[in-house]
PyMOL CGO cylinders between C-alpha atoms (Angstrom):
from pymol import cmd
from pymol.cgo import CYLINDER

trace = [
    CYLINDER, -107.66, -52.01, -96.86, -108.40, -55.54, -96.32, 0.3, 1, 1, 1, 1, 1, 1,
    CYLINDER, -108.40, -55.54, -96.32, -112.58, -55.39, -96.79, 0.3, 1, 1, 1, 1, 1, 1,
    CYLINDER, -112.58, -55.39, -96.79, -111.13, -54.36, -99.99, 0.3, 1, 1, 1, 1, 1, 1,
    CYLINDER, -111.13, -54.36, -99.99, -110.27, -57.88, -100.83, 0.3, 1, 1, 1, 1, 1, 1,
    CYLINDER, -110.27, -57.88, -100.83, -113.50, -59.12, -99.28, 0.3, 1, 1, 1, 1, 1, 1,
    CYLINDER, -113.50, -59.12, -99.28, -115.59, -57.19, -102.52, 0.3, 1, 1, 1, 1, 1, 1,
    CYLINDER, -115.59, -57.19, -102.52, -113.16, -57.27, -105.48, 0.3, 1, 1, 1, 1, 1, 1,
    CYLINDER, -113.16, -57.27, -105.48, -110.85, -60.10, -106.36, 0.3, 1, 1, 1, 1, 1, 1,
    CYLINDER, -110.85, -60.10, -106.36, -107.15, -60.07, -105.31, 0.3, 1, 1, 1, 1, 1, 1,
    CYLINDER, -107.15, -60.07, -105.31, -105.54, -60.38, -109.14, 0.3, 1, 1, 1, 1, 1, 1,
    CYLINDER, -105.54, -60.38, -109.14, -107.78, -56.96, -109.69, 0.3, 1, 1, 1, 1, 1, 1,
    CYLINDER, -107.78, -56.96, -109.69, -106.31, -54.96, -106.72, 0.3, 1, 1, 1, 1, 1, 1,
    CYLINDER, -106.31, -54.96, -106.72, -102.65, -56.43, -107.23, 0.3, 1, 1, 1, 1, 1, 1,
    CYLINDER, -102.65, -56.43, -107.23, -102.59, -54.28, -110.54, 0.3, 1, 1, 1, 1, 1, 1,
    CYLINDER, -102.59, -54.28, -110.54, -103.09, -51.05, -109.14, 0.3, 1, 1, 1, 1, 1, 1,
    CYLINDER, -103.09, -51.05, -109.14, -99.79, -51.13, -107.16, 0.3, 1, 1, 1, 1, 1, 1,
    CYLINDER, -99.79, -51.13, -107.16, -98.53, -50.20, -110.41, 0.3, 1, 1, 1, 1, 1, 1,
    CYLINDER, -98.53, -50.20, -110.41, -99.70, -46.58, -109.58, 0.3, 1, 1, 1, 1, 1, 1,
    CYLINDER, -99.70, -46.58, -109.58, -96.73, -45.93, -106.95, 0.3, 1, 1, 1, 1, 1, 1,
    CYLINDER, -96.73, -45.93, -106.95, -94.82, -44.69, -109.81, 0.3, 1, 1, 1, 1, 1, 1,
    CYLINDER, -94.82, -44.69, -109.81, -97.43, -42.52, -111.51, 0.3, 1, 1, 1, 1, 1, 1,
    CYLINDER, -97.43, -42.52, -111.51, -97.46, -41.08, -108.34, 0.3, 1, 1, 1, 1, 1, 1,
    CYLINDER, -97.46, -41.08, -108.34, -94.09, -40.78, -107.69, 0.3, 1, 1, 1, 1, 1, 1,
    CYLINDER, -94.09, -40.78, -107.69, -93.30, -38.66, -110.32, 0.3, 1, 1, 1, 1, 1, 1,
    CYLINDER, -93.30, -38.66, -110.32, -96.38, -36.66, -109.92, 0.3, 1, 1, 1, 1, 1, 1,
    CYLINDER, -96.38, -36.66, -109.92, -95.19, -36.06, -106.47, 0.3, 1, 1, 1, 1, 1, 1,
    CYLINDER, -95.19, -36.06, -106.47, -91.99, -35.38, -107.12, 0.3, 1, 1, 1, 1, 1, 1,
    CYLINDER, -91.99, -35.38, -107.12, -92.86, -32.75, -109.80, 0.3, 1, 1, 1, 1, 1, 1,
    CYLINDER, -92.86, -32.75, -109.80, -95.35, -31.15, -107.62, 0.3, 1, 1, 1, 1, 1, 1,
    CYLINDER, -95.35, -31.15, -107.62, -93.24, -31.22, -103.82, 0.3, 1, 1, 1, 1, 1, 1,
    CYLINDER, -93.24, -31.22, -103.82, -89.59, -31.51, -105.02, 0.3, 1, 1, 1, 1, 1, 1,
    CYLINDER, -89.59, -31.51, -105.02, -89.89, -29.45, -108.42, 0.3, 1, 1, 1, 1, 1, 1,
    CYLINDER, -89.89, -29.45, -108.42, -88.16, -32.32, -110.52, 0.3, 1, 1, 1, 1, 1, 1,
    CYLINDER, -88.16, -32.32, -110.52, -88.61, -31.79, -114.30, 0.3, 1, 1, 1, 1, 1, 1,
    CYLINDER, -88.61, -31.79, -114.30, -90.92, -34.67, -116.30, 0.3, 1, 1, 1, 1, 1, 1,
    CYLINDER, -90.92, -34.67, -116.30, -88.86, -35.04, -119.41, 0.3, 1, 1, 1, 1, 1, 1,
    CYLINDER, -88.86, -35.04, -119.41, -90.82, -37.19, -122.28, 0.3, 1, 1, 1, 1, 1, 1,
    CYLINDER, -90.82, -37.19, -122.28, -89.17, -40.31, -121.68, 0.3, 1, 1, 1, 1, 1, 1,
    CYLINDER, -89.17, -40.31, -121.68, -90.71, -40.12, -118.64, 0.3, 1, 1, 1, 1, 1, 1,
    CYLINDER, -90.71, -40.12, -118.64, -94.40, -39.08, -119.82, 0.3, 1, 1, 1, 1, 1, 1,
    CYLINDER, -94.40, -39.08, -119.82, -94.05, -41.98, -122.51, 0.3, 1, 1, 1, 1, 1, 1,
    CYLINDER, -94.05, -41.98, -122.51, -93.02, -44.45, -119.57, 0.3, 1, 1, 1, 1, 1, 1,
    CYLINDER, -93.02, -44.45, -119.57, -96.52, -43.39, -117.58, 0.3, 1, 1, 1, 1, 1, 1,
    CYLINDER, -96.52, -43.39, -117.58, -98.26, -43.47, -120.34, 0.3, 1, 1, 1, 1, 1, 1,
    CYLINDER, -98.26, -43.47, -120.34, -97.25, -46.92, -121.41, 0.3, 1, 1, 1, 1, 1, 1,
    CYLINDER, -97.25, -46.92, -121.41, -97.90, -48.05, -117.27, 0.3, 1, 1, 1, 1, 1, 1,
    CYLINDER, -97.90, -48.05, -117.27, -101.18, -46.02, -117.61, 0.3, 1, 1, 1, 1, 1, 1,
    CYLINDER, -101.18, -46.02, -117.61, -102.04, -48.88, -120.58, 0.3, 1, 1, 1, 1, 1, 1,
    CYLINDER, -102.04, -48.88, -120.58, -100.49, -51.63, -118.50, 0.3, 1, 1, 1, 1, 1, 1,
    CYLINDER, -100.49, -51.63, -118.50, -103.03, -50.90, -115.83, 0.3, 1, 1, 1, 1, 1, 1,
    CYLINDER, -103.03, -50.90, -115.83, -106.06, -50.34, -118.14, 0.3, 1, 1, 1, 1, 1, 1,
    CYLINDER, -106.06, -50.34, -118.14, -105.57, -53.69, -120.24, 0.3, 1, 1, 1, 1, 1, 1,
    CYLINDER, -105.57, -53.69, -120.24, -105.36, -55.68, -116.88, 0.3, 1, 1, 1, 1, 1, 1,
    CYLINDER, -105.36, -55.68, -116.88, -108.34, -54.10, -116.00, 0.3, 1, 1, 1, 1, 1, 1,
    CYLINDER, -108.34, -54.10, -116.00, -110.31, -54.01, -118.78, 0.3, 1, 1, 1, 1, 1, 1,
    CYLINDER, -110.31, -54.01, -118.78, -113.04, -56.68, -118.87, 0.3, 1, 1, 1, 1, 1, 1,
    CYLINDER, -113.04, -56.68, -118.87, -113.38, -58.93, -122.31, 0.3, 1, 1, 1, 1, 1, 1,
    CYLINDER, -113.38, -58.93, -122.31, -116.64, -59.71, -122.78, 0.3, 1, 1, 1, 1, 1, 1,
    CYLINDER, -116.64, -59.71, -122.78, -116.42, -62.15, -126.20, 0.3, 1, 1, 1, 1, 1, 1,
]
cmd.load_cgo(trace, "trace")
């Protein structure tokens, strides 16, 4: 993982450790049969954004 940082900057990579919980729940929907109420769909969706708007690039 660390020639990772040698192509993309560190402040871009940082921002997708903000998918452990998108995963989480995925995972424990999928292995532990945990039900997604839609709190929790709203609260992914809102990280979802999170990680898109640091991502996005602004080209003005």
């Amino acid at each position: 993982m660390v020639w990772v940082l040698s192509i993309y900057p560190a402040s871009s990579m940082a921002s997708f450790s903000f998918f452990a919980p998108i995963f989480g729940v995925i995972f424990g929907c999928v292995i532990l049969k945990e039900e997604i109420s839609i709190s929790i769909i709203i609260s992914l969706l809102f990280v979802s954004v999170g990680i898109y708007l640091i991502n996005v690039n602004d080209n003005k």
